[in-house]
C-alpha positions as CSV (number, residue, x, y, z in Angstrom):
1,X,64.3,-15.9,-53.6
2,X,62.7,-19.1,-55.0
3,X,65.9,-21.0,-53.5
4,X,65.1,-20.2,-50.4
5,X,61.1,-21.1,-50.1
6,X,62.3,-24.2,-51.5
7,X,63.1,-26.2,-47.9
8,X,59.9,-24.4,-46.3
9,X,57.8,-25.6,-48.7
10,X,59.1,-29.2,-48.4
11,X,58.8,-29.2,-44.3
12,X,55.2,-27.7,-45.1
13,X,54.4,-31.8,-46.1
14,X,51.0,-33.2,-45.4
15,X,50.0,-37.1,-45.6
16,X,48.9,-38.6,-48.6
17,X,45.2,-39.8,-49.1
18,X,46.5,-43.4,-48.9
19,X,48.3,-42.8,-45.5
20,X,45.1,-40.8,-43.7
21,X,42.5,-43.5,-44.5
22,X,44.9,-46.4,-42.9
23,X,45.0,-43.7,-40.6
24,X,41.6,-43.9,-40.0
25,X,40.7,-47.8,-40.6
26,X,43.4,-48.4,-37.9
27,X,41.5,-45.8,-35.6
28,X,38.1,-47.5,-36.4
29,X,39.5,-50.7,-35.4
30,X,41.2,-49.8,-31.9
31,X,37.0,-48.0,-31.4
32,X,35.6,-51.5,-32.2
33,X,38.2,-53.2,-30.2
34,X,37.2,-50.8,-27.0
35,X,33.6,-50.6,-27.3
36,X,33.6,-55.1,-27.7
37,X,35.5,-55.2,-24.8
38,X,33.1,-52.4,-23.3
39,X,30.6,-54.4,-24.7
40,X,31.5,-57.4,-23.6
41,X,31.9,-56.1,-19.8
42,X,28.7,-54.7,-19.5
43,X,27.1,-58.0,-20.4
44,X,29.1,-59.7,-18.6
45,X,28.0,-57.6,-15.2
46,X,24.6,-57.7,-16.3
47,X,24.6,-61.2,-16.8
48,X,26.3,-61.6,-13.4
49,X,23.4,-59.4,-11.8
50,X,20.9,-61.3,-13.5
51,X,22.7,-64.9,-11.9
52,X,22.7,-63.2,-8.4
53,X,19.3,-62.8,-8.6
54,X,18.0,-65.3,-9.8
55,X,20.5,-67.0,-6.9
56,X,18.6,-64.9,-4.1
57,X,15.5,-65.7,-4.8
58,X,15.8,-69.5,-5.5
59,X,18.0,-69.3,-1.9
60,X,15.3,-67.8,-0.1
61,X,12.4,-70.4,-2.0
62,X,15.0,-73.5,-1.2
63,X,15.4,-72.3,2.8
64,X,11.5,-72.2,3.0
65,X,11.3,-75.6,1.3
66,X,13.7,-77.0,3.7
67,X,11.8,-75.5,7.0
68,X,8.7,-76.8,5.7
69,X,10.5,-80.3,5.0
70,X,11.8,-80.1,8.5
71,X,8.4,-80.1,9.8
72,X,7.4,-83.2,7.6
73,X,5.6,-86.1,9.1
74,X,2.4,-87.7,9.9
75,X,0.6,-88.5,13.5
76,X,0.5,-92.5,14.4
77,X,-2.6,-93.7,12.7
78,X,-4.9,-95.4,14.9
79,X,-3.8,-98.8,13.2
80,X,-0.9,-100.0,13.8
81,X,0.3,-99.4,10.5
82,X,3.5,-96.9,10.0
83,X,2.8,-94.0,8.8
84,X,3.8,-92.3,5.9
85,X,6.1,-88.9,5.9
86,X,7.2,-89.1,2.2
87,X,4.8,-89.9,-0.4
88,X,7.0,-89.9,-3.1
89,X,10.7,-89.9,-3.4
90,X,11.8,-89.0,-6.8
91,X,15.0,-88.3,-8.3
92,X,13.6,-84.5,-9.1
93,X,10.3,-85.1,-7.6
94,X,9.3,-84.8,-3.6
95,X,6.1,-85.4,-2.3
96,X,5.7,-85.4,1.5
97,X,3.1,-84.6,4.3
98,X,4.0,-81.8,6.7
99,X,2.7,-79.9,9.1
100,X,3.7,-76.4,7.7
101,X,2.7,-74.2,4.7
102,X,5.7,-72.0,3.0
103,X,6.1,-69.2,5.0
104,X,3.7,-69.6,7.6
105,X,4.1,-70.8,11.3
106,X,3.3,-74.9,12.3
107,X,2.5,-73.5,15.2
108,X,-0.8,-74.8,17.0
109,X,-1.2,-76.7,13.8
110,X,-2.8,-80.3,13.8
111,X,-3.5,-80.6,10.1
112,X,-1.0,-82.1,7.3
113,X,-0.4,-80.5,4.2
114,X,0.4,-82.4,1.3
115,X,3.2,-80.6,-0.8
116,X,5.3,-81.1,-3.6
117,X,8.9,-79.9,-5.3
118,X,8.8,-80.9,-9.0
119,X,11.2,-79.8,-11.8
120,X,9.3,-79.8,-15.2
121,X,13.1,-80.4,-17.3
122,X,11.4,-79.7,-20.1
123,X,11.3,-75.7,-19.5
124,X,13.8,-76.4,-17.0
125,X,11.4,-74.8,-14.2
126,X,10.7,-75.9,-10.1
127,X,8.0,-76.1,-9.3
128,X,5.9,-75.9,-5.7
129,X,3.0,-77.7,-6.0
130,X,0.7,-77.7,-2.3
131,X,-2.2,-79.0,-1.1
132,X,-3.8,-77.7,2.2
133,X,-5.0,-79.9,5.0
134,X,-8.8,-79.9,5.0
135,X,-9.3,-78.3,1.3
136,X,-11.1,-80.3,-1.0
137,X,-9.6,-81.9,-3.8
138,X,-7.5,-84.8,-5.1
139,X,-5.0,-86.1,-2.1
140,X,-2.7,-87.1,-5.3
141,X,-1.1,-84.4,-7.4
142,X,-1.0,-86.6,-10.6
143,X,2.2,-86.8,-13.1
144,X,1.9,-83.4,-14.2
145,X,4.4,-80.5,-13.0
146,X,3.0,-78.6,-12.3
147,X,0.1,-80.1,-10.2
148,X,-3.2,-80.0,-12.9
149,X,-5.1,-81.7,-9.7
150,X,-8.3,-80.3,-8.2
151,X,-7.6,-77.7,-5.1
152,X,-4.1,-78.4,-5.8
153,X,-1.6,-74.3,-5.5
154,X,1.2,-74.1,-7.5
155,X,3.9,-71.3,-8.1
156,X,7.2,-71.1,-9.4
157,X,10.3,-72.0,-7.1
158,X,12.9,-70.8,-9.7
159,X,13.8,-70.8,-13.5
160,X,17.2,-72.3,-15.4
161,X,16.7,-75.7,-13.4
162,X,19.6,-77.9,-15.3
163,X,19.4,-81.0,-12.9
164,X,18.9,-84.0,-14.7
165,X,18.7,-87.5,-13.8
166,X,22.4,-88.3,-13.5
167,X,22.7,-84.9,-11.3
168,X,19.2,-85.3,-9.2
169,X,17.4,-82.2,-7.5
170,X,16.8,-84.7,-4.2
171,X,19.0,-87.2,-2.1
172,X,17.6,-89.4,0.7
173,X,19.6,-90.7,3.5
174,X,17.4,-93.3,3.9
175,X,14.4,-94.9,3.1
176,X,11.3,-96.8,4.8
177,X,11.5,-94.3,5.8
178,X,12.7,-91.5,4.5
179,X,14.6,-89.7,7.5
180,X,16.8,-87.2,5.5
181,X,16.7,-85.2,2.0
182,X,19.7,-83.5,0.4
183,X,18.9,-80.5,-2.1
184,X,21.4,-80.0,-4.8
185,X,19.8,-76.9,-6.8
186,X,21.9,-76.2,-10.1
187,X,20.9,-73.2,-11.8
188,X,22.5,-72.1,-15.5
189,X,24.2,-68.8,-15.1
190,X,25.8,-69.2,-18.7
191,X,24.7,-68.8,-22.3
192,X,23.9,-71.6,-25.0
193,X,27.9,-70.8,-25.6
194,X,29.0,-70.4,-22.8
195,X,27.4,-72.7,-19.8
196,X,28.2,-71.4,-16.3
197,X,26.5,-73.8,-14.0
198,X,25.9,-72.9,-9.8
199,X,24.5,-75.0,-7.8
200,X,23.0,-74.5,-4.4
201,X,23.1,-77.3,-1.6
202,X,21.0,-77.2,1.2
203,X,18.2,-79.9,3.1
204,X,17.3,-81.0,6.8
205,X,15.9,-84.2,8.6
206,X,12.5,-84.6,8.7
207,X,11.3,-84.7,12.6
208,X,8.5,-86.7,12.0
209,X,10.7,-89.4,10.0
210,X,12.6,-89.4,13.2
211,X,10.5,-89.7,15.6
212,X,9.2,-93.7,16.6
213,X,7.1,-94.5,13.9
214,X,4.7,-97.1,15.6
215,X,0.8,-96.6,16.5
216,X,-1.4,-98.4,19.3
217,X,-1.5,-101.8,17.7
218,X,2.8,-102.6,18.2
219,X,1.8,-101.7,21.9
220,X,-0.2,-105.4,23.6
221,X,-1.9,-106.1,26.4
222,X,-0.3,-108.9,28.8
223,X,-1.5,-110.1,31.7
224,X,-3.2,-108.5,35.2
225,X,-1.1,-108.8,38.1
226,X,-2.7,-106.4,41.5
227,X,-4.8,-104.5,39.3
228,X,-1.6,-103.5,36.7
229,X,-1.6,-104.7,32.9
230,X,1.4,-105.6,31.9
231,X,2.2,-103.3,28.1
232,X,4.6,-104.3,25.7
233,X,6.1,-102.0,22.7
234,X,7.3,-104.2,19.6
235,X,11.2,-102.8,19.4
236,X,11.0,-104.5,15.9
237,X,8.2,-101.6,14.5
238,X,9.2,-98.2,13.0
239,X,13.1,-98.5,14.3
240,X,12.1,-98.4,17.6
241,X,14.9,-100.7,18.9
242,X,18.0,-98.7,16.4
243,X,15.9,-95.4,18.1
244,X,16.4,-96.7,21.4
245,X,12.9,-96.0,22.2
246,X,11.2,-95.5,25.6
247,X,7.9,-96.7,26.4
248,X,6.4,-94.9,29.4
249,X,2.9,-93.9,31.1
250,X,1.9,-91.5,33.9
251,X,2.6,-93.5,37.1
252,X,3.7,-96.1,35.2
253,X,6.4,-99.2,36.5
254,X,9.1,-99.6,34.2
255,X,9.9,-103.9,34.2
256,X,12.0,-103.7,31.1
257,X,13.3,-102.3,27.5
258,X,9.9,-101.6,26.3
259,X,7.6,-102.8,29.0
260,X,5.9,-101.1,31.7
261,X,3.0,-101.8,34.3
262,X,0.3,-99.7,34.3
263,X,-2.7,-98.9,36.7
264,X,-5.5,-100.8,34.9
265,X,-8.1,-101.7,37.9
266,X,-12.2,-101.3,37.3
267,X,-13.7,-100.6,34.0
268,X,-11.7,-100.7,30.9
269,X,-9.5,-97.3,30.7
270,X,-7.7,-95.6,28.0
271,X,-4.1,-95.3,29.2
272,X,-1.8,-91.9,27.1
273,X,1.4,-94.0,26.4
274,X,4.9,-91.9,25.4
275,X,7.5,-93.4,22.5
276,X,10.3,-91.5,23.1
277,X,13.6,-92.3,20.9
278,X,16.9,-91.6,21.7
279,X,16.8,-88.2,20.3
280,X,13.9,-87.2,22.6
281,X,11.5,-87.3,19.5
282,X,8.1,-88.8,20.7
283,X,5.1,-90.2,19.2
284,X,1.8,-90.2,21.4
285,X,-0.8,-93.4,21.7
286,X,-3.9,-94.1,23.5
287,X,-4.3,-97.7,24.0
288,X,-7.6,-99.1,25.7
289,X,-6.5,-101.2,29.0
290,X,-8.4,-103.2,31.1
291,X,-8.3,-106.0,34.3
């Protein structure tokens, strides 16, 4: 009987000690493997989620930037000096004069705010800085970003700013002035190990850059002929000869490129003058005129 339990006793086998805990370290492993690479993924999409956001909402702050920027400029002074549109054109710092406030209408409006885009690279923030038309308080926001000036607003544009000087926030298509800025937004999506830079272009023409930039005093006087004054724009003043500008006056005689004949019998008379530029842009004067 023995003799034949002997081969059922031998198929009845189990694993050594020995062979059960490799067993088990090589199970442990392949768990750690999945759950890193589980791990890893769910970081990953949460990291991606955080980058989108972040993305949306710097979007949405650089689109109101550039529709405020798009409204940027300043009336004709009553001098016949230009006037200014940009106040500062920095590599990552913008100050300019418009006629808009982030995220509310220009419409109706005569007064110019004074507003700022700074990027303080040190915590690697945007910032807006604003100053409303008619508020008290310094007209200059200082060297501080953000603003630490009297009446001055500020708020954060977005976070993870990694523009430097070699890769600047702002470009200008020109200057004197300035008629167009470029915004090259580069926010980090990464880690300290890992960077993942995105960067977000966007920027406009400033309308008040582009339209004439010339006030009463580049208009003279000439002579009376019948009752008419002869009035002469200075094509040489704010671009006005590369705008093509037009210089014109209700029931007005054009004689020339910038000259017209105006009604200017009796007492002296302020006469409304047009500049219009070749875009249709226009700048409005009121020039005393007399025979």
């Amino acid at each position: 009987m023995s003799a034949h339990l002997r081969p059922s006793l031998r198929a009845e086998d189990g694993f050594t000690l020995t062979e059960l805990l490799v067993a088990m370290t090589l199970s442990l492993i392949v768990l750690f493997a999945v759950l890193g690479a589980f791990d890893a993924f769910n970081g990953g999409i949460a990291a991606n989620n955080r980058l989108t956001g972040a993305e949306d909402t710097a979007r949405r702050e650089v689109a109101a930037m550039v529709r405020v920027l798009r409204d940027a400029g300043a009336p004709a002074p009553a001098s016949g000096s230009q006037p200014t549109t940009v106040v500062h054109a920095g590599a990552n710092d913008l100050v300019f004069l418009s006629t808009s406030w982030p995220g509310e209408s220009a419409s109706g409006t005569t007064a110019h705010h004074v507003l700022r885009l700074c990027l303080d690279t040190a915590t690697r923030t945007l910032w807006f800085d604003g100053l409303r038309g008619g508020t008290a308080g310094s007209a200059s926001p200082g060297s501080a970003c953000p603003s630490q000036a009297s009446g001055w607003t500020s708020r954060v544009v977005a976070r993870d700013v990694v523009n430097t000087a070699a890769q600047p926030l702002f470009r200008y298509g020109s200057s004197s002035p300035v008629r167009t800025v470029s915004i090259a937004l580069r926010l980090e999506g990464g880690t300290a190990a890992s960077s993942r830079p995105l960067e977000l272009r966007s920027g406009g023409a400033l309308r008040g850059a582009l339209a004439p930039q010339v006030g009463p005093g580049d208009v003279t006087v000439g002579p009376c002929e019948a009752g008419k004054a002869l009035l002469t724009l200075n094509l040489a003043a704010g671009g006005a000869s590369t705008n093509g500008a037009k210089l014109t006056a209700s029931n007005s005689i054009t004689v020339g490129p910038g000259r017209i004949l105006v009604n200017a019998s009796g007492t002296p008379a302020t006469v409304a003058l047009t500049v219009t530029n070749a875009l249709g842009l226009q700048t409005l004067l009121l020039k005393p005129v007399s025979c």
